[in-house]
Backbone as CSV, one residue per row, in Angstrom:
resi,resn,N_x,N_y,N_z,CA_x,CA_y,CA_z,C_x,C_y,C_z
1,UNK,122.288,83.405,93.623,123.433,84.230,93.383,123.035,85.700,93.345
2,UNK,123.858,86.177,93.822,123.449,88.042,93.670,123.375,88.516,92.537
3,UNK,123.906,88.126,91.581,123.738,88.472,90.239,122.451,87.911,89.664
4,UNK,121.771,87.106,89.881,120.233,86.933,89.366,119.336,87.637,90.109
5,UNK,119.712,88.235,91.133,118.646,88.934,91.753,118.887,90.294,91.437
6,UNK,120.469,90.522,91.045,120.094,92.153,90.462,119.490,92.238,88.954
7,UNK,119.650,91.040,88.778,119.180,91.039,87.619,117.743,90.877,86.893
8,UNK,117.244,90.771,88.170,116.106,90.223,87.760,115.181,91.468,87.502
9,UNK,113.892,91.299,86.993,112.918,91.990,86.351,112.042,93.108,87.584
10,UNK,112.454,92.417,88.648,111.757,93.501,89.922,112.789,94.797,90.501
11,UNK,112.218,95.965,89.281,112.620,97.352,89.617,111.509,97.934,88.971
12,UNK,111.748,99.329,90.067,110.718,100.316,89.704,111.868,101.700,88.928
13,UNK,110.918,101.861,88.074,111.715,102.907,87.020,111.848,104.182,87.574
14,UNK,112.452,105.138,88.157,112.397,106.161,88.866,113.207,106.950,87.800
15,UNK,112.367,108.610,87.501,113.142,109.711,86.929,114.040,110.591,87.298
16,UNK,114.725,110.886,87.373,115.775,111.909,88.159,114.960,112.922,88.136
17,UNK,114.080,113.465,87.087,113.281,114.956,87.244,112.069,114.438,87.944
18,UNK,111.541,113.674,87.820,110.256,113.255,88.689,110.549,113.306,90.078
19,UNK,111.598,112.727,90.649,112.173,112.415,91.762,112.756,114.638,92.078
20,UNK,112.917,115.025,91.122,113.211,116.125,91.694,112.188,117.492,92.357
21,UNK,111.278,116.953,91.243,110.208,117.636,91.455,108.881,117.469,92.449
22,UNK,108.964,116.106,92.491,107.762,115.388,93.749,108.245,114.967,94.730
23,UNK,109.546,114.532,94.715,110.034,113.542,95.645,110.566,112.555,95.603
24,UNK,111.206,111.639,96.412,111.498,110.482,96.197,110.371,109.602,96.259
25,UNK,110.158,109.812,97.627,108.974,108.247,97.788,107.572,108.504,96.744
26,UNK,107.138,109.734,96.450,106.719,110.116,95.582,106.820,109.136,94.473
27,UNK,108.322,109.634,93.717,108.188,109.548,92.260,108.413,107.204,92.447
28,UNK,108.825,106.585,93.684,109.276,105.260,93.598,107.184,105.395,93.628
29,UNK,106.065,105.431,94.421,104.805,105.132,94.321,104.417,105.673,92.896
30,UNK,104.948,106.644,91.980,104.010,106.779,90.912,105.067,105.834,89.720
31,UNK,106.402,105.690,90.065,106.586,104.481,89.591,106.273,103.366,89.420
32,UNK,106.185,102.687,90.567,105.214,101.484,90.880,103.861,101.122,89.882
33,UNK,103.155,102.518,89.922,101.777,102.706,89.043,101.570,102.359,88.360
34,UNK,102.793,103.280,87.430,103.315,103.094,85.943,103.510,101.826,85.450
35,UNK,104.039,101.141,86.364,104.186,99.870,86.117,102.916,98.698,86.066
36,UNK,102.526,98.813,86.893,101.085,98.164,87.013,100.669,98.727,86.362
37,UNK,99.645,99.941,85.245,99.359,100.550,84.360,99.950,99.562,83.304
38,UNK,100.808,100.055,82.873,101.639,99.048,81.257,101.288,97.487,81.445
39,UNK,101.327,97.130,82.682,101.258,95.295,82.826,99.729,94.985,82.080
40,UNK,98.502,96.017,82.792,97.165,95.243,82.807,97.119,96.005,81.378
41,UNK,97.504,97.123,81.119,97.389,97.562,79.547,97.599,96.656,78.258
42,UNK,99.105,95.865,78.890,100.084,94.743,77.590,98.676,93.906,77.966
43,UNK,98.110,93.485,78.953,96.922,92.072,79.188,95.506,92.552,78.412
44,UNK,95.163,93.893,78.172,94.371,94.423,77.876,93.189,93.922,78.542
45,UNK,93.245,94.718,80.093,92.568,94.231,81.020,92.756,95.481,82.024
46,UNK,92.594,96.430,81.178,91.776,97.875,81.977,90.487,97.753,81.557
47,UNK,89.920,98.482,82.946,88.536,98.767,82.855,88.187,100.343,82.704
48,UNK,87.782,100.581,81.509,87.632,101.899,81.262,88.864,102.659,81.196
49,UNK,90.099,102.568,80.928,91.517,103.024,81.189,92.262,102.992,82.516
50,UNK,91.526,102.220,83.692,92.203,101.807,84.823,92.064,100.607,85.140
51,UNK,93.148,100.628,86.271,93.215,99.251,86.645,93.319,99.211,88.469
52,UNK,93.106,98.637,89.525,92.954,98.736,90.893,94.196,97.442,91.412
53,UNK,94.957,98.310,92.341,95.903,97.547,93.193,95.703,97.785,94.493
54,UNK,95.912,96.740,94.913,95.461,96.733,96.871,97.006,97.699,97.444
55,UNK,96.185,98.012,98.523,97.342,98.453,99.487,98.494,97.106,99.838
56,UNK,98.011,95.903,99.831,99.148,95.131,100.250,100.136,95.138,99.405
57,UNK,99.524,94.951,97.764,100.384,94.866,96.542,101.203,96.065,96.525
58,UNK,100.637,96.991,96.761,101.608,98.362,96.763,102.860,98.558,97.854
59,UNK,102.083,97.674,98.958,103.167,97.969,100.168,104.187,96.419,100.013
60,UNK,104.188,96.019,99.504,105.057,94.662,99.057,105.578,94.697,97.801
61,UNK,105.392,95.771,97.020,106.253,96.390,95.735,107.163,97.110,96.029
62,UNK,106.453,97.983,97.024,107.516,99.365,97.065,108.256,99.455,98.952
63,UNK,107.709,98.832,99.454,108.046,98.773,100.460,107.537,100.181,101.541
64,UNK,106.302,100.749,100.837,106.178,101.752,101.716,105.154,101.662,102.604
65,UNK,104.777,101.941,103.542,103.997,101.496,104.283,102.674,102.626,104.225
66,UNK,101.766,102.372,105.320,100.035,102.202,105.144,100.284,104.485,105.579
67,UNK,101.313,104.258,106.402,101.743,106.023,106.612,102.065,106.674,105.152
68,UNK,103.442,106.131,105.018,103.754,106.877,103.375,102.967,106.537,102.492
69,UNK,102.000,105.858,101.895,101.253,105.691,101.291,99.955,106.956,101.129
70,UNK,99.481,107.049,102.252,98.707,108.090,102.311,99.044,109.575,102.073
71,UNK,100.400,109.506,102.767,100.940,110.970,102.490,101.185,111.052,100.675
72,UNK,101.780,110.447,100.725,102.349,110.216,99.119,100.933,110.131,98.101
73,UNK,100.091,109.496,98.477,99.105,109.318,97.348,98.173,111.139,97.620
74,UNK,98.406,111.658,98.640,97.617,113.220,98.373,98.944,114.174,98.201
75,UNK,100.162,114.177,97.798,100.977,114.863,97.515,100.674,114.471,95.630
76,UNK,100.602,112.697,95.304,100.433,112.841,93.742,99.316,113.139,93.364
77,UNK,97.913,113.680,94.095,97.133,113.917,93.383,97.169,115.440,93.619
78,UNK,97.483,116.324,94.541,97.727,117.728,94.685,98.644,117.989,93.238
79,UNK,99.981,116.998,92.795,100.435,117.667,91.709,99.734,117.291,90.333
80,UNK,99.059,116.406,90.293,98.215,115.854,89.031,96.838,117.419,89.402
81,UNK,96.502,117.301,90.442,95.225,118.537,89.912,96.080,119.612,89.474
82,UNK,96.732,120.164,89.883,97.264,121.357,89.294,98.321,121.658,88.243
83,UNK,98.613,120.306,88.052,99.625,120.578,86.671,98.373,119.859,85.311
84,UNK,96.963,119.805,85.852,96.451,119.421,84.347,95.713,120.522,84.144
């Protein structure tokens, strides 16, 4: 039924200011993160305060592919170096 699938637990949390400031596909990949972050955190199963996701897992979460991925992952670290 369509109603268990909107309902269900697979969304990525997106900010209206995050999304304003980085981007969309941006802020849906550092969403994604966030999410994987809190999961292996609740498992307490970071290593050293991280945790590693494959490109497939990322591109079958978010639907972005092996192009936006790359662009997107040096646009979030251009704004992480300079806003710390």
């Amino acid at each position: 039924m369509i109603i268990d699938l909107l309902a269900n637990n697979g969304y990525i949390v997106l900010s209206k200011t995050v999304m304003k400031v980085i981007g969309l596909h941006e802020a849906i990949l550092l969403g994604e993160l966030c999410s994987e972050y809190v999961y292996w955190r609740k498992r307490d199963e970071l290593e050293d305060g991280y945790f590693y996701s494959t490109r497939e897992n990322i591109e079958e979460q978010t639907m972005l592919n092996v192009v936006h991925r790359k662009l997107l992952s040096k646009t979030l670290l251009f704004y992480l170096i300079i806003h710390n």
